[in-house]
Structures are given as structure tokens and as C-alpha cells.
N, C-alpha and C positions, 0 to 999 in steps of 0.2 A: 638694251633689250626691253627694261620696264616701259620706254616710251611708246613703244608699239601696242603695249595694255593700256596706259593712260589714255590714248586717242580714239580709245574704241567708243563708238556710239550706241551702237547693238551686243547683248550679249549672244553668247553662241550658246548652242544647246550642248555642249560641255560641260560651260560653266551653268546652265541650270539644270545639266544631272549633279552638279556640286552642291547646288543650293536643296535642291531636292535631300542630296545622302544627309545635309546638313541636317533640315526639318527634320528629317527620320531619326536622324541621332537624336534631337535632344526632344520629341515628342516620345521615343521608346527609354529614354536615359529617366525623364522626368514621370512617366508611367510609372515604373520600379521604382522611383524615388516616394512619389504620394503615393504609392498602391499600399503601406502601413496605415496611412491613414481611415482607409475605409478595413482593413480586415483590424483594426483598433477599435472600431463601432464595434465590431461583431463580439470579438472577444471578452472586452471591456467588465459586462454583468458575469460571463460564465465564468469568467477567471477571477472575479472579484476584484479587480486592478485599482489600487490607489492612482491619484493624480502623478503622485509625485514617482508610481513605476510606468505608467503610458506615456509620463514627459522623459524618463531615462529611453525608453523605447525608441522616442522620434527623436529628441533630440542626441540621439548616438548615431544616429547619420551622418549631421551638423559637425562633431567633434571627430570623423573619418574625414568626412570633406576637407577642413580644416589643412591639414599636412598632405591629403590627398592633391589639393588643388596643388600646394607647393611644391611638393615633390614630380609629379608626372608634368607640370608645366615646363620646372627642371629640365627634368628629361628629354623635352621634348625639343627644347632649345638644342640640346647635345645631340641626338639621334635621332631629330624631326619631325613633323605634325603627322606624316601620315604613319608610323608605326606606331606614335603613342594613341592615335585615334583607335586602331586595331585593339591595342591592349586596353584600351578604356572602356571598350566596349565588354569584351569579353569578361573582364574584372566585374563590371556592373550585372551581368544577366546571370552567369554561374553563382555570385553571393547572392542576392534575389532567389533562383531555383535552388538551392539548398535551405533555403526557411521551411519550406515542401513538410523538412523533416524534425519542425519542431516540437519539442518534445511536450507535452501537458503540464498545465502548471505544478503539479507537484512530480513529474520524471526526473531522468537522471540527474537532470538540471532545469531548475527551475524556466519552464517557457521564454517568461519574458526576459530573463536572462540572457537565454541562445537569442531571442530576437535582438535584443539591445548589443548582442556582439556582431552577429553575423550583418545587420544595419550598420557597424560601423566599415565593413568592410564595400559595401552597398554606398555608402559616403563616400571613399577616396575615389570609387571608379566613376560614381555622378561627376563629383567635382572636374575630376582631369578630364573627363569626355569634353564637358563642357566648353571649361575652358581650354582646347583645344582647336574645336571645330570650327568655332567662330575665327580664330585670328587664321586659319586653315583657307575656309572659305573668305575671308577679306585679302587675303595675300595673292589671289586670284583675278580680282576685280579691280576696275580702274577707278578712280579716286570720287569720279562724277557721280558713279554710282552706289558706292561702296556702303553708303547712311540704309538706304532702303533696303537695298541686299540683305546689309546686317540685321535690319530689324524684321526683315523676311522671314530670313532662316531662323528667328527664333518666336514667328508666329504660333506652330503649332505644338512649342513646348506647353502652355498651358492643357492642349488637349491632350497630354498624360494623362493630369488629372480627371480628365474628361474621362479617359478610357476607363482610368480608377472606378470611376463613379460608377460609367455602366458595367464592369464586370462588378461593383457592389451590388447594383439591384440589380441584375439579372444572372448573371454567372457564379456567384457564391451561393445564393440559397439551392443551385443545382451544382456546383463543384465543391461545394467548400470554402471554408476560406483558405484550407492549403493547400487546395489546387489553383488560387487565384496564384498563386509564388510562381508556378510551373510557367504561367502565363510571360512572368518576368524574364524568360531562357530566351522571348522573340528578339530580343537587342543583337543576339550572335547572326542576324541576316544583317548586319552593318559591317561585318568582317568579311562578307564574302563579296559585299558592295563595295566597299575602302579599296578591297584586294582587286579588283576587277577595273575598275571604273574610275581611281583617283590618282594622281601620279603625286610625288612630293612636291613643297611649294616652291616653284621657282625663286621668290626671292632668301627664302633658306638659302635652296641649293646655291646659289647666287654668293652668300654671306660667307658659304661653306667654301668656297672656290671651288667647286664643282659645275662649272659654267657649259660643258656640253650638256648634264644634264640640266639645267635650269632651260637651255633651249628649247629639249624636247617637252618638257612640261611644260614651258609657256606656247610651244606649238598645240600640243593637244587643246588647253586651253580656247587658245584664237582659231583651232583646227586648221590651219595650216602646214606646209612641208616646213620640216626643220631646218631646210637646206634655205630658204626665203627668208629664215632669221639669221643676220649679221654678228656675230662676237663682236662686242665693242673694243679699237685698237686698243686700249690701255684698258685691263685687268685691274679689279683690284684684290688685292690677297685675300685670303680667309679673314674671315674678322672670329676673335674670341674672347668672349664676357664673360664674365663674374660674378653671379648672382647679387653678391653684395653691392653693386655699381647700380643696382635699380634704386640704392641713396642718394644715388647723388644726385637725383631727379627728384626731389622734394614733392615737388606743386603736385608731379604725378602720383607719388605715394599717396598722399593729402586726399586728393579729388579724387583720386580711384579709389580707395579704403571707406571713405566716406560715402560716396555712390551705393558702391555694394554694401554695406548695411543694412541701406534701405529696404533688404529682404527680408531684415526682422520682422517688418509689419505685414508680410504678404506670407511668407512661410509657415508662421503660427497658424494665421487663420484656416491656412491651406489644410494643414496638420490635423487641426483640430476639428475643423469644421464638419464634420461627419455625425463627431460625437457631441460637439453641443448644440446642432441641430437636435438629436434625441432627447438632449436635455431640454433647450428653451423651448422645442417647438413638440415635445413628447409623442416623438413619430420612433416606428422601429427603425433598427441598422439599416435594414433595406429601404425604406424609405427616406432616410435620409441618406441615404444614397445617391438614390433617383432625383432626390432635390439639388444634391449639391452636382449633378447635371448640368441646369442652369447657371452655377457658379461657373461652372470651366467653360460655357458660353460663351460668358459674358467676358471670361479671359480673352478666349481665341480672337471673338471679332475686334476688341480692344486692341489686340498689337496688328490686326491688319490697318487699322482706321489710325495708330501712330504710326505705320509704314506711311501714309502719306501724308504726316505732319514734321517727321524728325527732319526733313530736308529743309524745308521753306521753314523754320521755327527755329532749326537748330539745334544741337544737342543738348545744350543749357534751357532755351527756353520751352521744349518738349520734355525736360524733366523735370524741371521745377512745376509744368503745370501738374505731370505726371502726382510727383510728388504730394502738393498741394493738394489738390482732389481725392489722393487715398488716405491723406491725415483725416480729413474733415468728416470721410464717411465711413470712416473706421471709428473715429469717436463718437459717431452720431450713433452707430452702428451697436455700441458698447451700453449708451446709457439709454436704449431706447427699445432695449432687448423684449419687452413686455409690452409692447405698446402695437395694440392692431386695427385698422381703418377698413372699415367694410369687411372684417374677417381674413382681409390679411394681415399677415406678419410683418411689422415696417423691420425687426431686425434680421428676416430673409430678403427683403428689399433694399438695406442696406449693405450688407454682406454682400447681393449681387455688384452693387454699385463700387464697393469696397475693392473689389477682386476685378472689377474692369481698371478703374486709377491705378493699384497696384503690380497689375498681368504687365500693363501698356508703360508702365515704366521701368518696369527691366528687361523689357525690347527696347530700350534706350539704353540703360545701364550698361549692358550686359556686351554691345558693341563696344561701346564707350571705353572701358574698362582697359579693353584692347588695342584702342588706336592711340591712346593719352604717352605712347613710350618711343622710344628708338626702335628701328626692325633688326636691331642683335639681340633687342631685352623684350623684346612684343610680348611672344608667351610667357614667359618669366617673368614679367609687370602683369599679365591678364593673371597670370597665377596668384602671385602678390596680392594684388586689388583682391579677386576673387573669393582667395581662400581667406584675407581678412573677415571681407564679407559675409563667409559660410560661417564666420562667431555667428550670426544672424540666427541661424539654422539651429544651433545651443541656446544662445540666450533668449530665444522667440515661444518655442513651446516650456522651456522651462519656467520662464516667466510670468507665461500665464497659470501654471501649475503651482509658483509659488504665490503668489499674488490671489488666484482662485483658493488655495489650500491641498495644500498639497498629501499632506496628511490624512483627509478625508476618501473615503468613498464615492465612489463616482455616483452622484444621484441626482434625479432632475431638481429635488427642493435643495440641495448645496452649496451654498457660498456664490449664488448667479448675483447676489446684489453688489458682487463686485469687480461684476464683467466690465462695466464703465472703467476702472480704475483698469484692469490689464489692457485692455483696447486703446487706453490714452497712450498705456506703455508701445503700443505696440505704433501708433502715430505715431511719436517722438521720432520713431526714426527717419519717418519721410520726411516731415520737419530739419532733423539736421542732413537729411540727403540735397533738400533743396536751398540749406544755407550752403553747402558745396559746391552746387553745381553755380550757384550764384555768384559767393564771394571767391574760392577758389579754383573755380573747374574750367576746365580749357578747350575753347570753342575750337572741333576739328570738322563745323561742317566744310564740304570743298576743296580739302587740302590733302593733296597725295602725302604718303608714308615716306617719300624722300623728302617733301617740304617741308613735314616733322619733324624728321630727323636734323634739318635743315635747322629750325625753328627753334627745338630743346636743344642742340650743342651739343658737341661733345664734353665727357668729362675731363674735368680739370687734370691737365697735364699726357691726355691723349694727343695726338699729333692729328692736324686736320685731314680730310681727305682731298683732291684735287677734283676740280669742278668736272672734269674727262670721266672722273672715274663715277660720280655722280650719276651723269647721264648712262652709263653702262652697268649702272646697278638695279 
């Protein structure tokens, strides 16, 4: 039946109300995610907030993410992409609208307290949406197209942050900053979309032995009658894995783990960059708001311009350049922080520069992450990679917090002469993202999810499958 998808030359308008539900998921997943960041500007002076309580803040996402990505990828393998998509959504925008009711820093419980828990809950439903959608929507499409697709649907997660921005300067100094949270409840319109308009993925259902329904779902799909799709003579049985069996795949843990990472260097900045706008560039919350606008810009048009690089360059060599270009202007970025030419700012000029290399390389990643496995372990390896990755999301804003000082006061003259030194921190990782995707990362431009499979092997002392059962899978 999958061959009937491999040959397609056109997509249907199915599959790009799929890619559409996709963008929407992780442009509203990643809204809620950086929307801390700009109400962290705000609060930051009236709460009096040390570094080292604004870094528990954001990086308590990071450390939900973490078991979040593991767990719901789990899940998802067991009871399939489109119910865990449902409950990932839902998970994210309910922990989000309850911030609404954060208590003052000295209430029942200290403020940032309640934010640094109810963020971690805010983290496990980022992570699993995420890493759900994408191996969701690629288990849909056929192999030729599959590169672009992926780095499509993860075009307009940067413009979350976008949205962040503009509900910082224009929507908080008229709602508050906690009615921006209330904003975070929009992600429950992906549940009525999921529910409506997505069926599960055929090569699930497929894996599941559940094969009339993979028919129906690969009809909608190619929108054709489900009676025009053939059951292939020879069945193959359910297949079932073992979380722990994503070992036995080495190179994959390696190159996927190592890829995602690479978010330490873009997360931070993302996190932060609100509030050291105020600081380097001594602008208010709201205006550094409004600036950091042009930051999620510079993201969004960045992964449409590697939608049309990651095919013809490859997934190695569109990350490594990825890579390579948000080291250089992340640390340029860092030791250059004071330095202005005709009245601009070269470290808001790099900062843009910064967040376009880094946007456009995990719409690389972020596919990536999820084709590198077998289709029993896909979400369960996207999880893996993933949620290693989402350490990124912990050690990214902490890092800089310890490194800046943490112990300190948040204040524009504090510890800035050693932004250079956290900014180097925060390269390093695209540096070892792009010794991965080099020395060990695994070129899948081209190649369907059966040639994969094909390709990695089965685990040692599994029994192979027959080539019949191949083509009917």
C-alpha cells in the first residue's frame, strides 16, 4: 500500500491540511513555550529577581521537556500519533492558562516559584507535541518529498516567538502580563483540528496489523476510494518494540542526541533575549519586546530559505552550514555586545544574524531526529534524540545565569563583560552539532522509511522480514 504514497508526484490537499495542522501545532506549542521569556522582561525589576531565580524559571521547562519528550513519544508508539498529538496539545495550553493565577512574589507561594513548577508542566507537553507532529506528518508523505515537507512544517515555529514578542509590546502593557498566559489556552483549537481533519498514520496502523484501517487513512491521504487500494497478499503481523531496542542502533542515538543539542545555543538566546536587550541596549520591557520582533523574523524567513536548501545540500551538509554560521555569530555576537556603527547596535545585528543560523538549523534537526530510526522505533528514537536534546533547554539558560552570575541582581551595569564568555558557551554546541552531523550523522536525503529500515537492520537475533511483506508495508 506504502507504494502507492512513494509514487506520488503532487501532494493532495489532505496532506496540506496535514502540514498546515502541523505549522499550527508547533507555531502555538512554541508561542507558550517563549511567551516566559517576554513576561520575564516585565517582571524581572518589580519582583526583584536574581539571575539565578529567572534561570530556575525558564529553564524548568527544559527539565519537564526532558521525561516529557520520553514519555509521550513512548506513548505514542503504543497508542499512536494522533491521540498523543490531542493530549499534547491540550497538556501545553491548560499548564500555560493556569500561570493567569500567579500568585505575587511574596503570596502563598512565592511567584516564581508557581511559575518555575507550572513551566515544568508547560515542558513535557512542548516536548511530546513536538516530537510527535513531525514523524505524524512525515509518515504521510512520500520519500521524494518528505526533506521539504519536514522543514515546512517546522517553518513557523519560530513565529511563536514572534507572537511572544508582539503580544510583549502591544498586548501586556494593555492586558498584563497575566493575561498574556490566557493567550496561551489558543493551542486547544489543534484538538478540534486533530479530531476533525486527521486520521492515524497509516504506517502505524500498518505496524499495528490494523491494515483496513491503514487503508482508509492512506485513502484520505491520496483522497481516493478505499475500495482502489489493494491489501497486499502477504500480511505482515503486528510488529512490537521495546524502548530499550532504540541501543541497539548506536550511530542513531549518537547523531540524533548530538544534533539536538544543538538547541543550547538558540534556546538561551531565545529565553533571554528580551531581558538583555534591556540590559545591553537599556530599552524598557516593551521595547525590547518590539525589537526582539525582528529576531523571530529573521527566524521564520531562515527555515523557509532551508526549505529550499535541505534537499539539493542534504541533511549533513544544510546542517553543518546551519551550524557553523550560528557558532560564529553567536560569539561575535557575545564579545561585541558594546560595540555600535553609525548608531547601531552590532550586538542587535548579531543577535538577528544569530537566530536566523540557529532558527534554520533545527528545521534541519528537528526532521532529522525522526527519520535517523526504523518505523516500529521512529517516535521512540524522535523522543530519545529529542528529549536528550531538550538538556539544551536546562543547561542553555542556566548557563548563562551561571556564567553571567547568578547570584547577582538583574541590572544593566552586571557582569555584561562576560557575555563573550557565556555566548562562546552557548557556540560550543553548534560546533559539536556540526562534528555530528559530519563525523557521524546519517545522510537520509532520498531515501523512503522502508529503505531505512532496510538500511539500519534489524536487531541482532530478530528474524528478517520477507521482501512480499516489505512491499505491503
Amino acid at each position: 500500500m506504502i507504494e502507492l504514497l512513494e509514487r506520488q508526484t503532487r501532494l493532495t490537499a489532505n496532506q496540506w491540511k496535514l502540514i498546515i495542522t502541523g505549522n499550527l501545532a508547533d507555531l502555538l506549542d512554541f508561542f507558550d513555550f517563549f511567551l516566559i521569556g517576554y513576561v520575564l522582561a516585565f517582571i524581572t525589576k518589580e519582583w526583584q529577581l536574581t539571575y539565578w531565580q529567572g534561570a530556575v524559571i525558564l529553564l524548568s521547562s527544559g527539565i519537564g521537556a526532558v521525561p516529557g519528550a520520553f514519555f509521550w513519544d513512548w506513548v505514542a508508539d503504543k497508542i499512536g500519533r494522533r491521540k498523543v498529538f490531542i493530549a499534547t496539545a491540550l497538556n501545553v495550553a491548560l499548564a500555560t492558562g493556569i500561570m493567569y493565577f500567579t500568585p505575587g512574589p511574596n503570596g502563598w507561594v512565592a511567584g516564581w516559584l508557581f511559575l518555575s513548577v507550572m513551566r515544568f508542566f508547560v515542558g513535557t507537553g512542548n516536548a511530546g507535541l513536538y516530537a510527535v507532529d513531525l514523524p505524524l506528518v512525515q509518515e504521510f508523505m512520500p520519500s521524494s518529498k518528505r526533506g521539504w515537507v519536514s522543514a515546512l512544517v517546522t517553518t513557523l515555529l519560530p513565529a511563536g516567538s514572534l507572537l511572544g514578542a508582539l503580544a510583549g509590546a502591544y498586548l501586556a502593557p494593555i492586558m498584563g502580563w497575566r493575561g498574556m498566559f490566557l493567550l496561551g489556552l489558543v493551542p486547544i483549537v489543534l484538538v478540534l483540528m486533530v479530531r476533525y481533519w486527521v486520521p492515524e498514520s497509516p504506517r502505524w496502523l500498518i505496524r499495528m496489523g490494523r491494515h483496513e484501517e491503514a487503508r482508509k487513512s492512506l485513502a484520505w491521504a491520496l483522497q481516493v476510494d478505499p475500495k482502489e487500494i489493494d491489501l497486499p497478499t502477504s500480511l505482515p503481523e503486528a510488529e512490537k518494540a521495546r524502548w530499550s531496542e532504540l541501543f541497539k542502533y548506536p550511530r542513531s542515538v549518537v547523531a540524533g542526541c548530538l544534533t539536538g543539542l544543538t538547541q543550547t545555543g538558540g534556546v538561551g538566546l531565545f529565553l533571554w533575549g528580551a531581558t538583555l536587550f534591556t540590559l545591553v541596549l537599556g530599552v524598557s520591557p516593551a521595547q525590547a519586546a518590539f525589537l526582539y520582533i525582528w529576531v523571530s523574523v529573521a527566524a521564520v524567513v531562515s527555515r523557509f530559505i532551508v526549505t529550499a536548501l535541505i534537499e539539493p545540500m542534504g541533511r549533513r551538509g544544510a546542517g553543518i552550514l546551519c551550524c557553523l554560521g550560528g557558532a560564529v555569530t553567536t560569539v561575535l555576537a557575545g564579545y561585541l555586545y558594546n560595540v555600535f556603527i553609525g548608531g547601531v547596535s552590532l550586538f542587535y545585528v548579531l543577535v538577528i544574524a544569530a537566530s536566523f543560523f540557529g532558527s534554520a538549523n533545527y528545521s534541519v534537526v528537528g526532521p532529522y531526529m525522526a527519520e535517523i530510526w526504523p518505523t516500529r522505533l521512529r517516535v521512540s528514537g524522535m523522543g530519545l534524540a529529542y528529549g536528550v536534546g531538550n538538556a539544551g533547554k536546562i543547561i542553555s539558560p542556566l548557563g548563562l545565569a551561571l556564567i553571567i552570575g547568578a547570584g547577582d541582581l538583574i541590572k544593566p551595569a552586571a557582569n555584561l563583560d562576560s557575555l563573550g564568555l557565556a555566548f562562546t558557551y552557548f557556540a560550543f554546541w553548534y560546533v559539536l552539532g556540526a562534528l555530528a552531523f559530519w563525523l557521524i550523522g546519517i545522510e537520509t536525503k532520498g531515501r523512503s522509511f522502508e529503505e531505512m529500515d532496510s538500511s539500519l537492520g534489524r536487531p541482532a537475533g530478530a528474524p528478517a522480514r520477507p521482501a512480499a511483506h516489505l512491499a505491503g508495508d
